[in-house]
N, C-alpha and C positions, 0 to 999 in steps of 0.2 A: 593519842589525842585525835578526835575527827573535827574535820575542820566544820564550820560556822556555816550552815545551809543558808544564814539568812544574807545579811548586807553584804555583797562584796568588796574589797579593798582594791588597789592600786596594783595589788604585787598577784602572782600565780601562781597556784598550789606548786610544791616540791618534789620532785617525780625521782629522787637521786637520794641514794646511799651518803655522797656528801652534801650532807644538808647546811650547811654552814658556809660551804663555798660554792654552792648553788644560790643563795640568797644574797651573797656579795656580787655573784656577777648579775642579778637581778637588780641590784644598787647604781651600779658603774654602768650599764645599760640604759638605765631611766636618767643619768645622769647625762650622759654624753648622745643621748636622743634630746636632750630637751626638758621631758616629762619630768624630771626633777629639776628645779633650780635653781641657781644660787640663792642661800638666805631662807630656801624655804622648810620647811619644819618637816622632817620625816612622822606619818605614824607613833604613837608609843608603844612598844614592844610589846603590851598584851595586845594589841589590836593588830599588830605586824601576825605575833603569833596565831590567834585567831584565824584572820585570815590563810594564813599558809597551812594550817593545820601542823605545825608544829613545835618545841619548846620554848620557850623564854630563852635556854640556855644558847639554842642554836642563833638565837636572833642576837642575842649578845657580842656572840665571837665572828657573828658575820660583821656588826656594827664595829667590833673594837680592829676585824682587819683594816673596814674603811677609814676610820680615822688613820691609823697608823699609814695608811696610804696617802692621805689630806683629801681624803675627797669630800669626809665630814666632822662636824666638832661634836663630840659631844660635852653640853653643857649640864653641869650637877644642877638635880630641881629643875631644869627645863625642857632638855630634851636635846634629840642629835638633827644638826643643821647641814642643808650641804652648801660646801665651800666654793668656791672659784673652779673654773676646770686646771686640772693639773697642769695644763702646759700655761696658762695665762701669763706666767711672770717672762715669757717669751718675749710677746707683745712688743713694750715699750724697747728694749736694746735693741730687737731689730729696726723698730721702725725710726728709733733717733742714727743708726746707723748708716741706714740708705740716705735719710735726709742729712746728712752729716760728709761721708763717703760717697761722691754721685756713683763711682768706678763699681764699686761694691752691688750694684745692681745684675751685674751679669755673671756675680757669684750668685746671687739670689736665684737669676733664673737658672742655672744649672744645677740647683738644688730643685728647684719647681719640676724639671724636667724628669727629672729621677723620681722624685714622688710623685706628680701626678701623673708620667708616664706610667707608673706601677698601679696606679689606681683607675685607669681608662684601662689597663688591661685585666683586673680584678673585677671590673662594675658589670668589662661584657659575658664577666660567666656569673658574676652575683647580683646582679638589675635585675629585679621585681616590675611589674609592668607599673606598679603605683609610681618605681624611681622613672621609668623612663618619660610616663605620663607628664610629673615634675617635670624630666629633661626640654621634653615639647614645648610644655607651657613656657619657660622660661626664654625657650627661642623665637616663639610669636611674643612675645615682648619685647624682645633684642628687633625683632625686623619691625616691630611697631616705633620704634623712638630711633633718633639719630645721635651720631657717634658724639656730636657736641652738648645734646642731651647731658646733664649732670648725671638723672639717673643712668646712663647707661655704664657707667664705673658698676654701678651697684648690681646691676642687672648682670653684668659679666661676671663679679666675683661670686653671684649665684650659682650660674653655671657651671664653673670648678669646684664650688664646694659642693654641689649637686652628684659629680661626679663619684667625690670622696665618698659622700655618702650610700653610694650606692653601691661600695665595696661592703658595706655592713661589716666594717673592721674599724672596731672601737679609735683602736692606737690613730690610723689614717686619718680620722674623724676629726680628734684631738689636736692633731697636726695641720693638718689643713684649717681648723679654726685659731689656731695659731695664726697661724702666718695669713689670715683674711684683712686682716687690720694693717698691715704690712704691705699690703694692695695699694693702699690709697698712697704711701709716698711714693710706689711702684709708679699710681698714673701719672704724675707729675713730670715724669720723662718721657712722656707716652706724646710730643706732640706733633709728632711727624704720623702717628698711630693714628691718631684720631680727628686726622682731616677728613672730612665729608666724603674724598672720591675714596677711601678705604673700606667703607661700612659691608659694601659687598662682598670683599675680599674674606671680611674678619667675620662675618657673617657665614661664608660660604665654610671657613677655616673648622667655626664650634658645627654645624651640619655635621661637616664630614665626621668629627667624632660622636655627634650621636648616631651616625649612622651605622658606624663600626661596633658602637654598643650595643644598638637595637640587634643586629645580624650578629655580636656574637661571635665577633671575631677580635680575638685577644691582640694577635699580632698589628692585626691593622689600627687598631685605637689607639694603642701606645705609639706606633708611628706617626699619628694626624694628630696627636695634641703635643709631639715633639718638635713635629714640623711646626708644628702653630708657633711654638714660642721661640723656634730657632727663628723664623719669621721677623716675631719682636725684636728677634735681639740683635738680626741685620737691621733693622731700620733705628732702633736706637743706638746702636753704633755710626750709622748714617747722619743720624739727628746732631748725636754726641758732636761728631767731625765738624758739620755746620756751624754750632755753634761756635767752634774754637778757633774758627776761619773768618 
């Protein structure tokens, strides 16, 4: 079958022998970029087909892995939807667990450390200049607003998921937006962090690992965004003590 010279679709011709699981990771791709999402209505399959230049049948067995995956429903007479990101049902157990357990926070960052240690040293060999471009911007933002700024919660969990992203490794992707929502009971212990004379410090802290990204040194990035949070984790242990005094 050749493909459709006229209107283009969403999806890119099929260049691979397995057509079927080239088309699903074309699915799980647009899914976890964004470009597809929740609730919204996929193409119908002769139009999927069309486009791709290939069968109905292939487009099938690409659709019927994703659901079986839950990435979409398909519904009889209307069509296949995409669902929630797979990790979503994370979300709420962790975030009632920090705010529930304060102690349970410095599990949290030793899990942070491990993956986004892995993922500042993954960005500085797979950042694209558009990721680091992103990385920039988000930092002339940070040194535009101050630390008692509300935005600046928001502005920082950008910057880590920034990083995730710039591993262009789906799984990380999905992980790290997990656990973004999970940030905001994080900042609530954060207030020894985000006193006024810190901003420099915590400023100087995201620098040093975009700079390790930029230059593309793997060792050095996972180091400055460990030391960053091991950082956090003496002063909220600091903080913790105060309090309890």
């Amino acid at each position: 079958m050749k493909r459709n010279e006229g209107k283009r679709g969403i999806f890119s011709p099929i260049k691979t022998s397995k057509i079927p699981d080239e088309v699903y990771k074309q699915i799980v791709s647009m899914i976890s970029s964004g470009q597809l999402k929740p609730g919204q209505k996929l193409p119908p399959e002769r139009e999927m087909a069309s486009d791709l230049g290939i069968s109905r049948q292939s487009i099938r067995e690409a659709l019927y892995r994703a659901e079986i995956m839950g990435l979409i429903e398909v519904r009889q007479g209307e069509g296949s939807f995409v669902l929630s990101s797979v990790l979503e049902s994370l979300k709420p157990p962790l975030t009632i667990l920090l705010e529930e357990e304060a102690e349970r926070i410095f599990e949290f960052l030793e899990v942070r450390k491990l993956i986004e240690g892995w993922c500042a040293e993954k960005a500085s060999t797979e950042a694209t200049a558009e990721d680091l471009k992103k990385m920039e911007e988000i930092l002339a933002k940070m040194e535009r607003i101050g630390l008692a700024d509300k935005e600046w919660e928001k502005v920082d969990v950008e910057f880590h998921v920034s990083v995730a992203a710039a591993t262009h490794n789906v799984i990380a992707m999905h992980i790290m937006d997990a656990l973004k929502d999970t940030f905001n009971a994080f900042f609530r212990f954060r207030q020894v962090i985000t006193k006024p004379d810190k901003k420099d410090l915590i400023l100087q802290h995201h620098n040093e690992i975009f700079k390790a990204i930029r230059e593309r040194d793997p060792s050095l990035a996972k180091r400055k965004i460990v030391d960053h949070l091991d950082f956090i984790e003496k002063k909220l242990k600091e903080d913790m003590e105060k309090m309890q005094t």
